[in-house]
Every structure is written in C-alpha cells, then in structure tokens.
C-alpha positions as CSV (number, residue, x, y, z in Angstrom):
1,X,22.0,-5.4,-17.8
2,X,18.4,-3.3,-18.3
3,X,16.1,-2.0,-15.3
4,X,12.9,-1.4,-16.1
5,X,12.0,1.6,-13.2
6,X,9.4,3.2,-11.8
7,X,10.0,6.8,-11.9
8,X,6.4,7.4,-10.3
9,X,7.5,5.0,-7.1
10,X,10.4,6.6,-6.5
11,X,9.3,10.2,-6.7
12,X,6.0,9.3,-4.3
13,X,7.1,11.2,-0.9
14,X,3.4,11.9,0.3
15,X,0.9,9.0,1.3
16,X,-2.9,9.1,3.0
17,X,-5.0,6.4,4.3
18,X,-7.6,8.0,2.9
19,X,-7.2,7.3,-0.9
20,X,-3.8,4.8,-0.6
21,X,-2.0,4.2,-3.7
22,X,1.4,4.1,-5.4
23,X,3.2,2.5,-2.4
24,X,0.9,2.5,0.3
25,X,-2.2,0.4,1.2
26,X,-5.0,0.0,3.7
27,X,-6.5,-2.9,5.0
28,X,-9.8,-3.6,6.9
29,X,-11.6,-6.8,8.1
30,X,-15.1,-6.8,7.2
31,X,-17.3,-7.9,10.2
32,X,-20.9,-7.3,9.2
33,X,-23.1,-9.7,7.3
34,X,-25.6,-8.8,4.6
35,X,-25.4,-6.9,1.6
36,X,-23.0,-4.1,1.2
37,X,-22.3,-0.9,-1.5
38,X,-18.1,-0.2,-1.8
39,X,-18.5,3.5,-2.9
40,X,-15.4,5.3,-4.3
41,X,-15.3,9.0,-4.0
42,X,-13.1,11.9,-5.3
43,X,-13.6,15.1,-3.5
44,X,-17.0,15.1,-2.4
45,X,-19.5,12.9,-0.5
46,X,-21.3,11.5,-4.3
47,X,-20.2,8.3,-5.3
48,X,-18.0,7.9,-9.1
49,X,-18.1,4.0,-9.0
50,X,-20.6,1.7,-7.0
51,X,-19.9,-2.2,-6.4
52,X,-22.2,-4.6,-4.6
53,X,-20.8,-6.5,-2.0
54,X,-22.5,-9.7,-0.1
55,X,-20.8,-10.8,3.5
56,X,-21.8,-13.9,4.3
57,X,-21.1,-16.0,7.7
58,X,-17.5,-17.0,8.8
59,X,-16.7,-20.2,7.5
60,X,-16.9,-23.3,9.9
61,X,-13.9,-23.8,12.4
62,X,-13.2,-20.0,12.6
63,X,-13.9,-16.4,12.1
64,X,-11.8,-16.2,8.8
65,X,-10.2,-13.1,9.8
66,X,-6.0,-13.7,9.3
67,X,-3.8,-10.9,10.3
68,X,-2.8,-9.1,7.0
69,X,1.3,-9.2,6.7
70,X,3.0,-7.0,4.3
71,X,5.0,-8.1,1.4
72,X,5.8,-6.9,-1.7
73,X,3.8,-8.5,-4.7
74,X,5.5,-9.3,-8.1
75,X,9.4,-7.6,-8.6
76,X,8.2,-4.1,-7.8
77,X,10.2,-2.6,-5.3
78,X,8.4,-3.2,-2.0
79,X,4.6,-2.3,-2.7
80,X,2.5,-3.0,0.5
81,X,0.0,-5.6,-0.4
82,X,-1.9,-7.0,3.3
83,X,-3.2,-10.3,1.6
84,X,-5.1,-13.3,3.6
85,X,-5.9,-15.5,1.6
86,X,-7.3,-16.2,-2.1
87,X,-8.4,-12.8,-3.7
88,X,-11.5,-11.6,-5.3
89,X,-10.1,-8.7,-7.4
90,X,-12.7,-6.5,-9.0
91,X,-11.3,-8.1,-12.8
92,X,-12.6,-11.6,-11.9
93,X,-15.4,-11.2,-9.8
94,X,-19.0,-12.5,-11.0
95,X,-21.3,-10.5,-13.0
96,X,-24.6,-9.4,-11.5
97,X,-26.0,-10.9,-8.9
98,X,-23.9,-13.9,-7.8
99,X,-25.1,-17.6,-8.3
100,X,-25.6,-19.7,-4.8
101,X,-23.4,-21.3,-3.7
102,X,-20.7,-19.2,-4.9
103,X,-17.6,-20.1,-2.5
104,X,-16.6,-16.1,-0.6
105,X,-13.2,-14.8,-1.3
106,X,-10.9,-14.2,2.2
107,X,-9.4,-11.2,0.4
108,X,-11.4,-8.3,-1.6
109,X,-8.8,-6.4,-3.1
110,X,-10.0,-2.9,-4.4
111,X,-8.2,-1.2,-7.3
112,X,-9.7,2.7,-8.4
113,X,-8.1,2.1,-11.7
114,X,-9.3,-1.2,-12.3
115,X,-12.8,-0.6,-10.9
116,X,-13.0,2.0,-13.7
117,X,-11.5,0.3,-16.2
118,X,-14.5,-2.6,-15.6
119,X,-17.4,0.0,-16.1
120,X,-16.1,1.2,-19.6
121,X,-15.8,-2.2,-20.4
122,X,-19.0,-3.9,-19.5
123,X,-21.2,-0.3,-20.9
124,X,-23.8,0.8,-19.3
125,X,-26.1,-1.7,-19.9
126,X,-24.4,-4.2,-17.8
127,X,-24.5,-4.4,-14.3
128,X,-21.1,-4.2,-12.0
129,X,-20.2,-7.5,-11.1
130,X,-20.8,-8.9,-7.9
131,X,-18.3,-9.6,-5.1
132,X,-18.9,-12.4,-2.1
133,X,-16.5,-12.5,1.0
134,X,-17.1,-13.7,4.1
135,X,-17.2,-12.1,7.4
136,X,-13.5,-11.8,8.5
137,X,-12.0,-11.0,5.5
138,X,-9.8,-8.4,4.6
139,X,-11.1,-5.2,2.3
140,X,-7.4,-4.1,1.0
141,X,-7.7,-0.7,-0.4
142,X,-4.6,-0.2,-2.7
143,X,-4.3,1.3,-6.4
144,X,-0.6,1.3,-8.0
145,X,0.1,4.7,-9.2
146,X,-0.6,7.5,-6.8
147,X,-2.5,10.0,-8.8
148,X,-5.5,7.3,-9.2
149,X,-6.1,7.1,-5.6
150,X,-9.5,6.8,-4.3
151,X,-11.9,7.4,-1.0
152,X,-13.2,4.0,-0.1
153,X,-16.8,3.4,2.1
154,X,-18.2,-0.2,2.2
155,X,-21.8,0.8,3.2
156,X,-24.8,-1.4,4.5
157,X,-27.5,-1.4,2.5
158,X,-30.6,-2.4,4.8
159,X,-30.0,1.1,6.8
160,X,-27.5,2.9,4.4
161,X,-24.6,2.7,7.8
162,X,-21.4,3.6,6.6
163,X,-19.1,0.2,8.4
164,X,-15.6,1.8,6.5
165,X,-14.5,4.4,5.7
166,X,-10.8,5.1,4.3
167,X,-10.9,8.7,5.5
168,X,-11.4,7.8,8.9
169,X,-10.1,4.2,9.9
170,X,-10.8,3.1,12.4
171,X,-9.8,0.0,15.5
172,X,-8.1,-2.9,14.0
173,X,-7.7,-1.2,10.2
174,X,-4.5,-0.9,9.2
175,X,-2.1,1.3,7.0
176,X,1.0,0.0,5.3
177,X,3.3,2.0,3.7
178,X,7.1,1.2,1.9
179,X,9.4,4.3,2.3
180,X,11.9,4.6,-0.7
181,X,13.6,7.7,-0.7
182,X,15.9,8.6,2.3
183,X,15.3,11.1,4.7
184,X,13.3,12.4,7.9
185,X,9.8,11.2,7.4
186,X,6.4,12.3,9.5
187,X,3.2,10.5,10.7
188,X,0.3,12.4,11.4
189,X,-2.4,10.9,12.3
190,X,-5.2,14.1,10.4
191,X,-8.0,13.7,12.8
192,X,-6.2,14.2,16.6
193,X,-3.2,16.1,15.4
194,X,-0.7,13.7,16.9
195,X,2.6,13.1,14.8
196,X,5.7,10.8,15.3
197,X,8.9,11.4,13.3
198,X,10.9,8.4,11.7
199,X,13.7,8.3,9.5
200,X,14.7,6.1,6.2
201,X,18.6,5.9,6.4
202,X,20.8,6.8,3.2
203,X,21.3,3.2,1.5
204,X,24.6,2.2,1.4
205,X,25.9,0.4,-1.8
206,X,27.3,-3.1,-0.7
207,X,29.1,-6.8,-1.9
208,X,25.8,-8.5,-0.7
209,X,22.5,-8.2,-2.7
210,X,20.4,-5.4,-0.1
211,X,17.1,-7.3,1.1
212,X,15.2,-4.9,3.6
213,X,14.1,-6.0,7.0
214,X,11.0,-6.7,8.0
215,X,8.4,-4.0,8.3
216,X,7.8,-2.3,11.2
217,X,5.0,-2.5,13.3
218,X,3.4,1.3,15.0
219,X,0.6,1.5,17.2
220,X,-1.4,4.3,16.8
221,X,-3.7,5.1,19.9
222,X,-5.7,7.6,21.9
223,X,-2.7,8.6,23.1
224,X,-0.6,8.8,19.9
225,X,1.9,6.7,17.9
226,X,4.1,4.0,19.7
227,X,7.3,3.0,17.8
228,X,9.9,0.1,18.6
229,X,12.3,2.8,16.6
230,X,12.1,5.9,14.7
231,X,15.0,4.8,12.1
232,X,14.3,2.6,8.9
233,X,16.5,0.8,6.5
234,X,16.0,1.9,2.9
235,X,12.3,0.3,1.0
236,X,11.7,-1.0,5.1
237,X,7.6,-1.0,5.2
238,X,5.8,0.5,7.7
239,X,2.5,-0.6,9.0
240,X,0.6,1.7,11.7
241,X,-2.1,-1.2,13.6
242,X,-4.8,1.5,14.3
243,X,-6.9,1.3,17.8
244,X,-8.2,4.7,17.5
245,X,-10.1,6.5,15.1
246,X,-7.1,7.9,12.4
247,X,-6.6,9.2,9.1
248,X,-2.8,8.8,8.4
249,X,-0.4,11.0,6.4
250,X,3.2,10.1,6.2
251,X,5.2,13.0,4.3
252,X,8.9,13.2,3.5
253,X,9.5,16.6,5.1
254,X,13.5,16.6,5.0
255,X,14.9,15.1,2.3
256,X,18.5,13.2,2.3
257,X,19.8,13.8,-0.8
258,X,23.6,13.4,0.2
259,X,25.5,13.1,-3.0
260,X,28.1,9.8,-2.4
261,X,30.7,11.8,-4.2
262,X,30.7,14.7,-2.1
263,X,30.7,13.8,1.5
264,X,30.0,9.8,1.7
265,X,33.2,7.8,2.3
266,X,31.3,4.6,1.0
267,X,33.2,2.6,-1.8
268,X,32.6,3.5,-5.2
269,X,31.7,-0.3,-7.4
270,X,33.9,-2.1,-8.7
271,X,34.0,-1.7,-12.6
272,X,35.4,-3.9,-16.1
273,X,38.8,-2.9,-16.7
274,X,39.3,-3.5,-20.2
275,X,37.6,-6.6,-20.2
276,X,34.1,-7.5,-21.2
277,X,34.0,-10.9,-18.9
278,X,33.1,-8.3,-15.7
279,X,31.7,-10.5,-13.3
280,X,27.4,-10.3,-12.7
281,X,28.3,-9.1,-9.4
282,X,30.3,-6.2,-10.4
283,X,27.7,-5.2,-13.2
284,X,25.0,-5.8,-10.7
285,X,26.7,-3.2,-8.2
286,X,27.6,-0.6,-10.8
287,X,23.9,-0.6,-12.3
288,X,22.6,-0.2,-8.6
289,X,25.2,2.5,-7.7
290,X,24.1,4.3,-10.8
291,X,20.3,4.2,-10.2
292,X,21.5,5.7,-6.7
293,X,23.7,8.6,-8.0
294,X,20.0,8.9,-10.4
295,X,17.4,8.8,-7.8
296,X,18.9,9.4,-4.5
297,X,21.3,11.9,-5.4
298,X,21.1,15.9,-4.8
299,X,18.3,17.5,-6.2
300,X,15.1,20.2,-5.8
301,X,12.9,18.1,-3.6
C-alpha cells in the first residue's frame, strides 16, 4: 500500500492571518456593494497582482451571508477550506468586464499561486478576469503551500477605502487553522499582544481508522482569546471567530517529538507473519505507524 505525502504540510509549524497558506485559511464576508480591487501584496504597501471585483445586492429572501464551517477539501490531510456555497475561483471566473446578468458566486475563493499563474497565462495584453459575488459572501483567503502566501486587501474603488485587510482582520473574519504535528502550540493575536497556549496531543496508533473531532471554535476579543479547552486531538482544526481587530499567529513553540519506542507504552501494529494474505487492517496500521515513527518521531525541530 503507497502514500502519496505532503512533506511541506507536515513540516508547516508557523501560520499568520496575514498571508494564510499551506494549512491555514481566512475567511471574510464581503458587505459593501459596488466595485472592488483584491490587491495581493508581498512585503510592502504596492500591489504584485490586481483583480476586479463587483458586489452586487444580497439575493432575495436573505443577506447571503452563511457561516463558513471548516472541512478538509479533497484527501489532504485536514486543509481548512470556510466554503458557503458555489465558488468563483480565480481559474473560472469571466474575462474582462463581466456580461449582465452574470449570476454572483456566494464564495470567492483566492489563491496567490493561481492568481499568478492566470496573468502569465492570459499576457499582458489581456485583462484579469472579472469576479461577481454578492454582498454576504465569503472572501476565503487560502493558497496550498505555505511559501506562496500572500497579503490580501479588497479595496473600494469609488474612494480607494481599504473594507479587508488580511493583516489586520477584523469583527466577524475568521482564521482557520489544522494543527498536524504534536506539541504545545501559541496564539498571538500580533496587534494587542494577547496570547493563549493550546496543545495537539501525541496521536496514538489504534484498531479503529483515527477521524479527528470537530474543530474547535476560539473567540478572540478586546479582552483576549476565550477557549472551551486548550488540548487538541491530532489534525483537530482550529478556528478563532474574531470580534476585535487581530492579526493571528499560531507557532509550534514546544515540540512533542516522543519517540514510541522509547518511552510510549502504546502497542506496536500488528505485522504478516510469514504470510502475504496480511489483512488491509494490519497493512493499514503498520503503514500509519511507520509514517508516525517518520514524521512525528525525535528530531531537530
């Protein structure tokens, strides 16, 4: 039996709200109307990509906005993706200026990479294409490996306000994360100073395929972070529901790196004994318990 693994998600220790990626995302419900500019931005204030955005009224019967819950798209392990509805990804989105009548996406998502990857295929003769949401939806700032992580502002166009900003969310945006590797864990929320500690617990190699619990929910206030717990299960997600102004950082700062071996008393997997009929379960646990010993076990953090 053959993993295919990503050595990049299970090495990412270090995530920011203000250019998510790899395992971490951030999501924000649009709420002004008219047109818009969704500026990424490395280190400085000058825009490296530019994509026009039109908001146009809620539809009929409702605001639009859903609450974004996290799950983990495709087979990757856990990747926070806050999705509401259909999705209007940078890829598929209409060229120039969009037709009328065009029906507005619920979810924008934006990808750095693919945003980039668009421009050197259109040239520079063509202009970016055009996105249309409506006002409710959800702006979900996500880009899958961590070193192509971006700064996000959506900016209004009639009087060049900046409505988002990734570097400093604000009440209502939210930042969802997926902790892998074990160990003690903190929150600091960059802009106040105030920090909350929380800790992924060593995973523990079982007879029962693992299936993490729910994410968990943390308020982050005024006041500072309010947690039903500070101890997650192993790939448990995280998502901090901001109500003050916040840019978030969540940084392994203690590794667990137990090696089972050495001082764990859990059960090593069963393995073949001279047989090649081992049952899928057995393989199954022996592969996992491996990838384990691989990823999870001693090393220079």
């Amino acid at each position: 039996m053959n993993f295919l693994l990503n050595r990049a998600v299970l090495d990412q220790t270090r995530f920011t709200s203000a250019s998510p990626a790899g395992l971490a995302c951030v999501a924000h419900a649009v709420a002004h109307e008219g047109e818009h500019e969704l500026h990424l931005l490395d280190d400085g204030e000058v825009p490296v990509e530019t994509v026009p955005v039109t908001i146009t009224a809620a539809p009929a019967g409702g605001s639009g906005a859903a609450t974004p819950a996290a799950a983990a798209p495709g087979a990757g392990p856990g990747t926070p993706s806050m999705s509401a509805g259909p999705a209007a990804t940078m890829t598929g989105a209409v060229s120039g200026t969009p037709p009328a009548g065009i029906a507005p996406a619920a979810t924008l998502e934006v990808n750095a990479r693919e945003i980039g990857a668009a421009r050197l295929r259109r040239g520079s003769s063509e202009p970016p294409a055009h996105h249309v949401v409506h006002r409710g939806a959800h702006l979900l700032v996500h880009t899958p490996a961590p070193q192509d992580g971006r700064r996000v502002r959506l900016v209004r166009k009639a009087d060049g306000a900046v409505v988002f900003d990734s570097a400093a969310l604000a009440g209502g945006d939210r930042f969802a994360v997926t902790l892998i590797r074990p160990g003690r864990y903190q929150v600091e929320n960059q802009l106040t100073g105030q920090k909350l500690a929380l800790t992924v617990e060593y995973p523990v190699v079982g007879k029962q395929p693992y299936r993490p619990p729910p994410p968990m929910q943390i308020e982050c206030t005024a006041a500072g972070f309010h947690a039903p717990a500070t101890t997650l299960k192993p790939a448990q997600g995280v998502i901090v529901v901001c109500s003050a102004p916040a840019r978030l950082h969540i940084e392994l700062v203690a590794p667990d790196d137990t090696p089972p071996a050495a001082t764990d008393s859990r059960p090593e997997p069963p393995r073949a004994t001279g047989t090649a009929h081992a049952s899928l379960g057995e393989e199954a646990r022996a592969v996992l318990h491996r990838v384990l010993r691989r990823f999870f076990g001693r090393r220079d953090h």
